[in-house]
mmCIF file of the N, C-alpha and C atoms, coordinates in Angstrom:
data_MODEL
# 
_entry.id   MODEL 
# 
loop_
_atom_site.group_PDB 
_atom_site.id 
_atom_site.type_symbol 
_atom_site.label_atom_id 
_atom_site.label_alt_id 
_atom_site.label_comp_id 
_atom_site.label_asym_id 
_atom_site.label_entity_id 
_atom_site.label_seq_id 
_atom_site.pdbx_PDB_ins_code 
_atom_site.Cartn_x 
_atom_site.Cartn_y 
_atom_site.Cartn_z 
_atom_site.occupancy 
_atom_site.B_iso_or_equiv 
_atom_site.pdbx_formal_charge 
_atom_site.auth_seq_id 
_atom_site.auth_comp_id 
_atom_site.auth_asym_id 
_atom_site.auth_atom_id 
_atom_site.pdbx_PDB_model_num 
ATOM 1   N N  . UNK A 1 1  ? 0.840   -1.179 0.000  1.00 0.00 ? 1  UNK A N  1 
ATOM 2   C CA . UNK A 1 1  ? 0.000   0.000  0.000  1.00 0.00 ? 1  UNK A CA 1 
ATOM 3   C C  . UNK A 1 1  ? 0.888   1.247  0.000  1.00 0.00 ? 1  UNK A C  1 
ATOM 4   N N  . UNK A 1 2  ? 0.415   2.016  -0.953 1.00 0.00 ? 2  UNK A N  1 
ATOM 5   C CA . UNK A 1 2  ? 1.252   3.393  -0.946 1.00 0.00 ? 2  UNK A CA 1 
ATOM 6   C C  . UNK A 1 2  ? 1.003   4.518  -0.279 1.00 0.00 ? 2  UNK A C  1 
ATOM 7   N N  . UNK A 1 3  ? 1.473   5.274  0.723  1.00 0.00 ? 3  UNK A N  1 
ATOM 8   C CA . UNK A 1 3  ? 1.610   6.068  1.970  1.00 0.00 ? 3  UNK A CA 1 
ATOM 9   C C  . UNK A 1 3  ? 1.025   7.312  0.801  1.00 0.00 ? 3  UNK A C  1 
ATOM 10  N N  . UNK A 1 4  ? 0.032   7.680  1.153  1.00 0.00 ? 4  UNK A N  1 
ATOM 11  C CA . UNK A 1 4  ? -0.622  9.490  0.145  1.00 0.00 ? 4  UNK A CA 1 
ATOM 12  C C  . UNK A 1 4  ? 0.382   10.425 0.742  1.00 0.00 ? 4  UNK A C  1 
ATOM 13  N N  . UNK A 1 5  ? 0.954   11.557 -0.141 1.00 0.00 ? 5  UNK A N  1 
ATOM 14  C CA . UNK A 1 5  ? 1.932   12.426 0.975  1.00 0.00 ? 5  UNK A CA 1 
ATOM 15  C C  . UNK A 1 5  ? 0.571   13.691 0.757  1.00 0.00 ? 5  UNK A C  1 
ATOM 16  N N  . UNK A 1 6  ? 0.467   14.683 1.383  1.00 0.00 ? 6  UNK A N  1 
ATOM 17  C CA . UNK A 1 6  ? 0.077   15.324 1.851  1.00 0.00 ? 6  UNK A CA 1 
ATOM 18  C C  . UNK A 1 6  ? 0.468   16.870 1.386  1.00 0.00 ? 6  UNK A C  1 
ATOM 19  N N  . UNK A 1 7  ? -0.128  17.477 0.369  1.00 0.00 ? 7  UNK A N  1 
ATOM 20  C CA . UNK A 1 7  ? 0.085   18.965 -0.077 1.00 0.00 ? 7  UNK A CA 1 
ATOM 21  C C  . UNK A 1 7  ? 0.319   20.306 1.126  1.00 0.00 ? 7  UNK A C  1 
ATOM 22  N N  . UNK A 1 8  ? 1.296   20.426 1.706  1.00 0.00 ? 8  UNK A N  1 
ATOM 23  C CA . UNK A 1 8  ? 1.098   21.565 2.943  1.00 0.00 ? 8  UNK A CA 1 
ATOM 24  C C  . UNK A 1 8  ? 1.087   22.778 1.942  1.00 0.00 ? 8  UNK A C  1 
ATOM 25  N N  . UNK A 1 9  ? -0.543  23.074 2.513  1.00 0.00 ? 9  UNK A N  1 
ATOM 26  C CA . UNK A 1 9  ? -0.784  24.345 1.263  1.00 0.00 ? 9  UNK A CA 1 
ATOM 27  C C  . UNK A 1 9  ? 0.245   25.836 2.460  1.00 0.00 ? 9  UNK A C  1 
ATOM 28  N N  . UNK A 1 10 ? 0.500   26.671 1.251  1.00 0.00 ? 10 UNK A N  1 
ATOM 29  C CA . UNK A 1 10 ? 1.057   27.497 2.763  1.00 0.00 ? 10 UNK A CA 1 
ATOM 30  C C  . UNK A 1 10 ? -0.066  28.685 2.812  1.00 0.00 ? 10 UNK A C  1 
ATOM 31  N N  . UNK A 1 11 ? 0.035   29.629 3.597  1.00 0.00 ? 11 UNK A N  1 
ATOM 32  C CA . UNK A 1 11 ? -1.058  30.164 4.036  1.00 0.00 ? 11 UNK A CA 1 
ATOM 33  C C  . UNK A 1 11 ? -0.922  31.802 3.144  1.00 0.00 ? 11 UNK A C  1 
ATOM 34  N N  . UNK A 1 12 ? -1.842  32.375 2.952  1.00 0.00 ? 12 UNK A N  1 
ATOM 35  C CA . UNK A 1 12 ? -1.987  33.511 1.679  1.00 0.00 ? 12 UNK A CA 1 
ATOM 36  C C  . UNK A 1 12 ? -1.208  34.440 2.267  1.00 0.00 ? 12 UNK A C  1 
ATOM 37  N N  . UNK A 1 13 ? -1.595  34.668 3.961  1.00 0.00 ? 13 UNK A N  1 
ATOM 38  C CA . UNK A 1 13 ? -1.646  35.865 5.013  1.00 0.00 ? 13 UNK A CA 1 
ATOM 39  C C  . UNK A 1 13 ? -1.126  35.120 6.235  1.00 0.00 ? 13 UNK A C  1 
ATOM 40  N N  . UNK A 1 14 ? -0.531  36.107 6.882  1.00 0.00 ? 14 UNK A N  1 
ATOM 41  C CA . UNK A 1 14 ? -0.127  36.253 8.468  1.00 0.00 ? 14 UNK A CA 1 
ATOM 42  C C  . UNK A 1 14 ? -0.035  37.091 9.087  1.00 0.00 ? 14 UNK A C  1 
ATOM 43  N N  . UNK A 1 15 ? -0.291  37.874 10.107 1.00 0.00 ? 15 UNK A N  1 
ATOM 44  C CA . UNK A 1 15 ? -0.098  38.681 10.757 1.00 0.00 ? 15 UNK A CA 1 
ATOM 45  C C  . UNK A 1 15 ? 1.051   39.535 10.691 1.00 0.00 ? 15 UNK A C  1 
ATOM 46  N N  . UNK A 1 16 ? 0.884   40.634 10.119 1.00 0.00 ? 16 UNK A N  1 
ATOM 47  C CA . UNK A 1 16 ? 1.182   41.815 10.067 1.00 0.00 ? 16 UNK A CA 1 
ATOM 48  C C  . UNK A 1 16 ? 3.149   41.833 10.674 1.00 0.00 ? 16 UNK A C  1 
ATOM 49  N N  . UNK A 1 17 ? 3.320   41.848 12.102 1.00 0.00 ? 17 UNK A N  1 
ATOM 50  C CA . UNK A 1 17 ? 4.013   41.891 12.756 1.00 0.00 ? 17 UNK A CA 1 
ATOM 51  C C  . UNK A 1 17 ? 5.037   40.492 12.310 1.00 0.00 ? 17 UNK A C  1 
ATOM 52  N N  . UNK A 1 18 ? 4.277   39.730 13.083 1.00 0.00 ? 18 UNK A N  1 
ATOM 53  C CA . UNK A 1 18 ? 4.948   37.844 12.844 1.00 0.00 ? 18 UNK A CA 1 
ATOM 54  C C  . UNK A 1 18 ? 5.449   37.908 10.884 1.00 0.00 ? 18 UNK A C  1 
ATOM 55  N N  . UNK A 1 19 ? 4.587   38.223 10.287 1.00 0.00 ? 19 UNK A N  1 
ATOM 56  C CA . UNK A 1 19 ? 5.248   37.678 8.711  1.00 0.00 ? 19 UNK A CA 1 
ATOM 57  C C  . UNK A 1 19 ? 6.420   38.853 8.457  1.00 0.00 ? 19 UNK A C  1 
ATOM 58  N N  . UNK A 1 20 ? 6.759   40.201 9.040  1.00 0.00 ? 20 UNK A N  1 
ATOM 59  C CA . UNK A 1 20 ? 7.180   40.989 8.440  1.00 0.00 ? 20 UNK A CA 1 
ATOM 60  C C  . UNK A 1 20 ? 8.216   41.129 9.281  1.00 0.00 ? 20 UNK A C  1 
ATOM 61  N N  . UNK A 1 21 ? 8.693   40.598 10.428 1.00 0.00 ? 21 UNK A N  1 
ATOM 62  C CA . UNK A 1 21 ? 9.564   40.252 11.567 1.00 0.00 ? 21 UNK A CA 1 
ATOM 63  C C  . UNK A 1 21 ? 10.570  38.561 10.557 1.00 0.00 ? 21 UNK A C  1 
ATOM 64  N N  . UNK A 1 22 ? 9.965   37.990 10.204 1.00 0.00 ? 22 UNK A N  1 
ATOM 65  C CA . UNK A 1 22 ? 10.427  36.989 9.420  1.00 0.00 ? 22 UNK A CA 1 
ATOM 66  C C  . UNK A 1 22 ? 11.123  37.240 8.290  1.00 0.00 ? 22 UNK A C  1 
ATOM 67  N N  . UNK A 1 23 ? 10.990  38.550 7.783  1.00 0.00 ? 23 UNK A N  1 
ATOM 68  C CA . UNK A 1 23 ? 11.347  38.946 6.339  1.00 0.00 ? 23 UNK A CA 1 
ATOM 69  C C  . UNK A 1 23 ? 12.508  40.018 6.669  1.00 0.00 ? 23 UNK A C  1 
ATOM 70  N N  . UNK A 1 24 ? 12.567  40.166 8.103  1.00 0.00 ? 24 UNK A N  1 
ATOM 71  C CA . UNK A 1 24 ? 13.667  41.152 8.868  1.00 0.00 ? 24 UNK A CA 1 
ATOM 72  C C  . UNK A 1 24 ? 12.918  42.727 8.876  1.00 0.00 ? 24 UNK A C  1 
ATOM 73  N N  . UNK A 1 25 ? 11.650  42.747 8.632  1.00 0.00 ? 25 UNK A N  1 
ATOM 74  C CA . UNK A 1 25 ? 11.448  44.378 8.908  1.00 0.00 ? 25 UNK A CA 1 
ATOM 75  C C  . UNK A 1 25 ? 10.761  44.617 9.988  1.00 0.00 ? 25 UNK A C  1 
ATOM 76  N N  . UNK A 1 26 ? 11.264  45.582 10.911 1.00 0.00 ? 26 UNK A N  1 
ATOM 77  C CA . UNK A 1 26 ? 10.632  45.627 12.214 1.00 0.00 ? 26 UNK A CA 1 
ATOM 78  C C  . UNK A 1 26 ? 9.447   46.180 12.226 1.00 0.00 ? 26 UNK A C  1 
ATOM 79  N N  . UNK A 1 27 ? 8.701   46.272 13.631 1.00 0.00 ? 27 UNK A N  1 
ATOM 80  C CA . UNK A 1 27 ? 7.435   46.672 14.054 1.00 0.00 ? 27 UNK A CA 1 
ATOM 81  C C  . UNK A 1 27 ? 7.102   48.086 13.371 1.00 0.00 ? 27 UNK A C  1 
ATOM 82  N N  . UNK A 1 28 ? 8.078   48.819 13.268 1.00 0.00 ? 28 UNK A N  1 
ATOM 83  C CA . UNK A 1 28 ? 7.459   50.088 13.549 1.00 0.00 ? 28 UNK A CA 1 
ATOM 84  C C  . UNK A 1 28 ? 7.237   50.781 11.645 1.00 0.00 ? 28 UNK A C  1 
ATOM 85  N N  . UNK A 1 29 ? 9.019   49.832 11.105 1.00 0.00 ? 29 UNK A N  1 
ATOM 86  C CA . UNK A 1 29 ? 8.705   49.797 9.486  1.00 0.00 ? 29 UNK A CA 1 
ATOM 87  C C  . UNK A 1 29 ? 7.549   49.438 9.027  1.00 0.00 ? 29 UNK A C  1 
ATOM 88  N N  . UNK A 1 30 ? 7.082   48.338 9.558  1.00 0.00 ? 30 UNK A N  1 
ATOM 89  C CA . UNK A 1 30 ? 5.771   47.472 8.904  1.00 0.00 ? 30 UNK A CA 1 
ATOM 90  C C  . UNK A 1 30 ? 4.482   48.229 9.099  1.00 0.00 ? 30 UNK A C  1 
ATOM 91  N N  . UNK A 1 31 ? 3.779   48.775 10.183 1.00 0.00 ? 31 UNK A N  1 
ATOM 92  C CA . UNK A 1 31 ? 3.390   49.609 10.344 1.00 0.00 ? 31 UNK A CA 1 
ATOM 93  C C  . UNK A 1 31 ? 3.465   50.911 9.099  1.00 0.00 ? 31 UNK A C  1 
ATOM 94  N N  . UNK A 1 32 ? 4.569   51.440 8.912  1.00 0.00 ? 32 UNK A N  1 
ATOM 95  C CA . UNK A 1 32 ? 5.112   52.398 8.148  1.00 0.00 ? 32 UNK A CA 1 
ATOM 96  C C  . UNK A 1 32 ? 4.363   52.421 6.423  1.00 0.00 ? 32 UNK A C  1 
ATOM 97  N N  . UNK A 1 33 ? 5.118   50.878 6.072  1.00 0.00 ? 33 UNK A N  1 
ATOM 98  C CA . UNK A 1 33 ? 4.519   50.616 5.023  1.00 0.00 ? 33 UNK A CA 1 
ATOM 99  C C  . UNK A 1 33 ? 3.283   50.528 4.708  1.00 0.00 ? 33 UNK A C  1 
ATOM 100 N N  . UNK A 1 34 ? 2.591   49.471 5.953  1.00 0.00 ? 34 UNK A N  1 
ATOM 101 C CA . UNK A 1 34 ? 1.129   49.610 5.995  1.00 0.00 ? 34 UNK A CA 1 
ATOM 102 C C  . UNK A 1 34 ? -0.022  50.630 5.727  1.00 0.00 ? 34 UNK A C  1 
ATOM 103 N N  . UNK A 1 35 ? 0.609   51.960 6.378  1.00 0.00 ? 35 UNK A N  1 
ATOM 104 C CA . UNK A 1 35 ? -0.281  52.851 6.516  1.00 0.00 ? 35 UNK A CA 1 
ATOM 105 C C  . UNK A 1 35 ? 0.048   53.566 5.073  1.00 0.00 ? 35 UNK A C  1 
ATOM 106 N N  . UNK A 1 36 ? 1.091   53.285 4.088  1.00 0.00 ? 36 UNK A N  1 
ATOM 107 C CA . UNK A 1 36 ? 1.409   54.070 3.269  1.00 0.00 ? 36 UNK A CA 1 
ATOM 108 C C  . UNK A 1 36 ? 1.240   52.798 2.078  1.00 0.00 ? 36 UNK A C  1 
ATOM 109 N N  . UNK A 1 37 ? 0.332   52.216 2.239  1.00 0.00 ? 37 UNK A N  1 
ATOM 110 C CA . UNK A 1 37 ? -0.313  51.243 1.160  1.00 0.00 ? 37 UNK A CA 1 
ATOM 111 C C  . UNK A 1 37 ? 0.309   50.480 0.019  1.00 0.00 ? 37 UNK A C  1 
ATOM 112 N N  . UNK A 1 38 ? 2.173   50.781 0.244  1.00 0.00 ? 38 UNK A N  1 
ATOM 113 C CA . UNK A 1 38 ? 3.172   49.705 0.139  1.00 0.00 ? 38 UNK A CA 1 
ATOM 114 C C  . UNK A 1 38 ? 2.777   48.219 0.325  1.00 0.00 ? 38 UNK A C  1 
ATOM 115 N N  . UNK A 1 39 ? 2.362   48.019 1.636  1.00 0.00 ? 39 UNK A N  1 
ATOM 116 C CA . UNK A 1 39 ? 1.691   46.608 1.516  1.00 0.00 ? 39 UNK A CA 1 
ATOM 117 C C  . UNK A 1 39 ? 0.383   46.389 1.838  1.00 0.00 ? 39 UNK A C  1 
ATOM 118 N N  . UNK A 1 40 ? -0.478  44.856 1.493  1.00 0.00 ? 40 UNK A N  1 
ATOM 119 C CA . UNK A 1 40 ? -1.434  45.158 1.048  1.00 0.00 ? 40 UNK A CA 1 
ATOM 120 C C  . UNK A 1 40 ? -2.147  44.812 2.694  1.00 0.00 ? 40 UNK A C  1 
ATOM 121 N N  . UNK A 1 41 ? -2.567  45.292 3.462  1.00 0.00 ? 41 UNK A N  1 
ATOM 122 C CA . UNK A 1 41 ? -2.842  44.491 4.796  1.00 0.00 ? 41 UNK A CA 1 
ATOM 123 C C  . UNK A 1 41 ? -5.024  44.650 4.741  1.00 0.00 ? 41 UNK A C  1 
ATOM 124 N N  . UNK A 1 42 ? -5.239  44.150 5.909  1.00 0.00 ? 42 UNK A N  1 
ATOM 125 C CA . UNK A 1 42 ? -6.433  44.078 5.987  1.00 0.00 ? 42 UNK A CA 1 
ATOM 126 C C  . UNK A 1 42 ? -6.793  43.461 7.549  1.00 0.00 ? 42 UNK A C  1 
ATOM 127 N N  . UNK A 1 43 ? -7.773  44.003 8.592  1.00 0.00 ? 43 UNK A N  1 
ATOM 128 C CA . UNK A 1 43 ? -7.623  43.450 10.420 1.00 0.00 ? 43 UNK A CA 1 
ATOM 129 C C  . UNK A 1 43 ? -8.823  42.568 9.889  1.00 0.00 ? 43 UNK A C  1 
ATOM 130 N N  . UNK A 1 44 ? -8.972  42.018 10.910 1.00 0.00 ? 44 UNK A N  1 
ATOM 131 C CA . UNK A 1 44 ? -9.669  41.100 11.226 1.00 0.00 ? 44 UNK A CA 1 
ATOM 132 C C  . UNK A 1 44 ? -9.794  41.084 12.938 1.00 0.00 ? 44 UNK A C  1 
ATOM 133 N N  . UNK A 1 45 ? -10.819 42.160 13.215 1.00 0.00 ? 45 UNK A N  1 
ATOM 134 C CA . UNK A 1 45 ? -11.039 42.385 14.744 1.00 0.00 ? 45 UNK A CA 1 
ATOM 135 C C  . UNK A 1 45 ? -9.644  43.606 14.985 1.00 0.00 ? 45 UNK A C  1 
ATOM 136 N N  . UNK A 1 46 ? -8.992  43.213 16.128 1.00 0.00 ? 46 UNK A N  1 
ATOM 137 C CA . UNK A 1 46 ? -7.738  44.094 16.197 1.00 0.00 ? 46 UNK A CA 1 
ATOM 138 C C  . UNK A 1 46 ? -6.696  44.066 15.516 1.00 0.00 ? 46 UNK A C  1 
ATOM 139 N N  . UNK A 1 47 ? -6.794  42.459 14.790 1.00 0.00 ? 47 UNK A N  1 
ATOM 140 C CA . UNK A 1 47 ? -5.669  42.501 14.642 1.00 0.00 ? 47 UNK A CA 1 
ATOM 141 C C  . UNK A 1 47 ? -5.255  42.801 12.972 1.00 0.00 ? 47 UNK A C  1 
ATOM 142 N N  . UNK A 1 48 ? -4.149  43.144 12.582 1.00 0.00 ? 48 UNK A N  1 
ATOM 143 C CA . UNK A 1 48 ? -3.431  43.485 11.200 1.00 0.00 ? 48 UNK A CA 1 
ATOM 144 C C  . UNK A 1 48 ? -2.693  42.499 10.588 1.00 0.00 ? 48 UNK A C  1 
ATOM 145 N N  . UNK A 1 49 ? -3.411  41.886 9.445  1.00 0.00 ? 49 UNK A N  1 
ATOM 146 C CA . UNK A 1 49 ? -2.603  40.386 8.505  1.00 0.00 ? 49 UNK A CA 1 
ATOM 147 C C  . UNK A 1 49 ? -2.124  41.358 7.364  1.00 0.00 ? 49 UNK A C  1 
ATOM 148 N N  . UNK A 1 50 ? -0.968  40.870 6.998  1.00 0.00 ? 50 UNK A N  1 
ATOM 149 C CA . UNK A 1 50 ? -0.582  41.377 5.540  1.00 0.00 ? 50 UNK A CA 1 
ATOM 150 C C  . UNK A 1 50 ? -0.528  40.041 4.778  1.00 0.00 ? 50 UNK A C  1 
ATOM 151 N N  . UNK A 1 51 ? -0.880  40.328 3.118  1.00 0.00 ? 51 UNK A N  1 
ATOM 152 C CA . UNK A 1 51 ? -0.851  39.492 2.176  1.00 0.00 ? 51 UNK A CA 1 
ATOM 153 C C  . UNK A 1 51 ? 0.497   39.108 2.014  1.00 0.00 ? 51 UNK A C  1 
ATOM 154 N N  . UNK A 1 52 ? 0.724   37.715 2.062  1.00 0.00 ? 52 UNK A N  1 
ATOM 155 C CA . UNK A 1 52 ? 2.499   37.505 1.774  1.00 0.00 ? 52 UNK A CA 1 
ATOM 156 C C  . UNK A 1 52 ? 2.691   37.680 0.237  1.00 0.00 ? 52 UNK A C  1 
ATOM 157 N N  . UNK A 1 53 ? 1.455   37.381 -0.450 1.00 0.00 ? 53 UNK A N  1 
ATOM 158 C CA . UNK A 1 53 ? 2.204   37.785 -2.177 1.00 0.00 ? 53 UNK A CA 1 
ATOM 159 C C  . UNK A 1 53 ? 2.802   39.504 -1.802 1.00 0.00 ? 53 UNK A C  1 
ATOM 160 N N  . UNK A 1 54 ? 2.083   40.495 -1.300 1.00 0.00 ? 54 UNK A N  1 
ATOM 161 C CA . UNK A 1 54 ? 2.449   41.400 -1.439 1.00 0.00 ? 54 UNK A CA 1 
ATOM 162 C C  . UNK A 1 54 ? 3.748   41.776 -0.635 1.00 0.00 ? 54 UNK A C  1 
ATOM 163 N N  . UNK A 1 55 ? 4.273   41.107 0.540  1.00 0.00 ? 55 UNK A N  1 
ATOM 164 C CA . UNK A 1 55 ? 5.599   41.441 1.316  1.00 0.00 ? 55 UNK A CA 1 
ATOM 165 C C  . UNK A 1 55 ? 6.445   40.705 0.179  1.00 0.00 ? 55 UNK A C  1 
ATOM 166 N N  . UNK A 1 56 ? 5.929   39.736 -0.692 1.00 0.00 ? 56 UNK A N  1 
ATOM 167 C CA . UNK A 1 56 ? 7.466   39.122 -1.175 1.00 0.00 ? 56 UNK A CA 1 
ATOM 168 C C  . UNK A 1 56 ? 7.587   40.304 -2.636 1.00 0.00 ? 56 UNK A C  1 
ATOM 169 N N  . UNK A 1 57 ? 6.454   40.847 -2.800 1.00 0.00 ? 57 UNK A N  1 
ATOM 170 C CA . UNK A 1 57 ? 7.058   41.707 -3.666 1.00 0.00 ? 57 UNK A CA 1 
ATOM 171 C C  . UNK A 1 57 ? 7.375   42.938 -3.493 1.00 0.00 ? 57 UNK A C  1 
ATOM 172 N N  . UNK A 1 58 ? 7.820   42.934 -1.960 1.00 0.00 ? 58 UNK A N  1 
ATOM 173 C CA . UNK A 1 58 ? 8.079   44.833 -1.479 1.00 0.00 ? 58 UNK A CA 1 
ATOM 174 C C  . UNK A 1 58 ? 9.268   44.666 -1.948 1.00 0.00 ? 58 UNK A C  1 
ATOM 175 N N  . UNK A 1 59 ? 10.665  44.221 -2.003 1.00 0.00 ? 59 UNK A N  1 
ATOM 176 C CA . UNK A 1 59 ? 11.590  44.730 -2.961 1.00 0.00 ? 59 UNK A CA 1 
ATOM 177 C C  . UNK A 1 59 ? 11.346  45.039 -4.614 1.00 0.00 ? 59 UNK A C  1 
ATOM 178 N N  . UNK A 1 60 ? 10.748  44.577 -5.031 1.00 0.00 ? 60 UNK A N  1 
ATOM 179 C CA . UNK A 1 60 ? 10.705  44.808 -6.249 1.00 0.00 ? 60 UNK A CA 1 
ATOM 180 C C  . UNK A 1 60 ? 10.001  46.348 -6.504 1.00 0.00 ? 60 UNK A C  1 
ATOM 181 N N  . UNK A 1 61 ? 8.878   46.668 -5.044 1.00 0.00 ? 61 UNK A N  1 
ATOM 182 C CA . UNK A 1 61 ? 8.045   47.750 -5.499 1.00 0.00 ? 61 UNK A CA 1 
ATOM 183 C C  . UNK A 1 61 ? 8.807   48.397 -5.377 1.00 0.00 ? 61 UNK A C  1 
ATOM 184 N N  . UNK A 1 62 ? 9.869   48.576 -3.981 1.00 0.00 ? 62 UNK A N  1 
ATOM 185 C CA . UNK A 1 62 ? 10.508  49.619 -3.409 1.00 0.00 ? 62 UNK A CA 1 
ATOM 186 C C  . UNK A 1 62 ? 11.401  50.504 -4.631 1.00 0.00 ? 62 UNK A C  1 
ATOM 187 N N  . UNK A 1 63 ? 12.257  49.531 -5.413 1.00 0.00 ? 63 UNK A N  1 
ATOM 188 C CA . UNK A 1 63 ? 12.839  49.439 -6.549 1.00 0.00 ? 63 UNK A CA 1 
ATOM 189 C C  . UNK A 1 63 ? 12.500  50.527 -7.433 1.00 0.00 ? 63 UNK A C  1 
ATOM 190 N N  . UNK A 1 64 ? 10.542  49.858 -7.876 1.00 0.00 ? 64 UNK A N  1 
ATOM 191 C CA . UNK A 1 64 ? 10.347  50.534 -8.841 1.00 0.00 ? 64 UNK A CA 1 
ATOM 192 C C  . UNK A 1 64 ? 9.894   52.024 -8.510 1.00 0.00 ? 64 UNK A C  1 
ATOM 193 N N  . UNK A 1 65 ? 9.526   52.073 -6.772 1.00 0.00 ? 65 UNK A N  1 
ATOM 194 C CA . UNK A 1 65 ? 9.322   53.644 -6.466 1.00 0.00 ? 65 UNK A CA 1 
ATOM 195 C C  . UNK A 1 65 ? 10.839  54.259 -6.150 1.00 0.00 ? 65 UNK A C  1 
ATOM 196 N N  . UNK A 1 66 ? 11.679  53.809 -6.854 1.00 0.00 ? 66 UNK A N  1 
ATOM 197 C CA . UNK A 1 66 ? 12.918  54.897 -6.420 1.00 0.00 ? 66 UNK A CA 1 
ATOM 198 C C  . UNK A 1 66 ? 13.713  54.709 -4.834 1.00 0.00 ? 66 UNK A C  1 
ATOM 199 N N  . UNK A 1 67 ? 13.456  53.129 -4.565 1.00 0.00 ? 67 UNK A N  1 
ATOM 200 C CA . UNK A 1 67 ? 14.376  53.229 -3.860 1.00 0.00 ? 67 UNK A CA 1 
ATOM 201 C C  . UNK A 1 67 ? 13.541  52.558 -2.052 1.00 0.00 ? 67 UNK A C  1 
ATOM 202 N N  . UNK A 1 68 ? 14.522  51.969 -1.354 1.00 0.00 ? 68 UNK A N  1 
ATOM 203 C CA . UNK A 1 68 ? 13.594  51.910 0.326  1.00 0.00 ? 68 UNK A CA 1 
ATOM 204 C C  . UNK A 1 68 ? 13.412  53.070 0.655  1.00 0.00 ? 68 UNK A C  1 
ATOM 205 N N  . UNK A 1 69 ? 12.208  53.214 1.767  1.00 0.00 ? 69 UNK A N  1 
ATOM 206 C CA . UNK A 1 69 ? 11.492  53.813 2.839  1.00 0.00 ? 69 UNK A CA 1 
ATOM 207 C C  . UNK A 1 69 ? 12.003  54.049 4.146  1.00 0.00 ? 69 UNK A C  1 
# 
């Protein structure tokens, strides 16, 4: 019998802080970006998730706006 392996889907979004602490940008940057619609976020109650398609493409945006924040 052959063992099924198991697709670990990964997740779209994470919290704001936690996904953008992982990518090395601190609390207060992430925030920064957030409010300046660099990345794409959205709460859910208190709290603030950002889209990971959109953090993996903040170098590329930063780039095309002339540079980091």
């Amino acid at each position: 019998m052959q063992s099924a392996k198991l697709a670990v889907a990964e997740p779209a979004f994470l919290p704001l802080v936690e996904a953008c602490r992982q990518h090395g940008i601190g609390r207060t940057k992430a925030f920064e970006l957030a409010a300046a619609g660099t990345l794409e976020t959205f709460t859910i109650g208190s709290r603030r998730y950002v889209r990971l398609d959109s953090l993996r493409a903040l170098p590329e945006r930063l780039k095309a706006e002339g540079g980091a924040q």
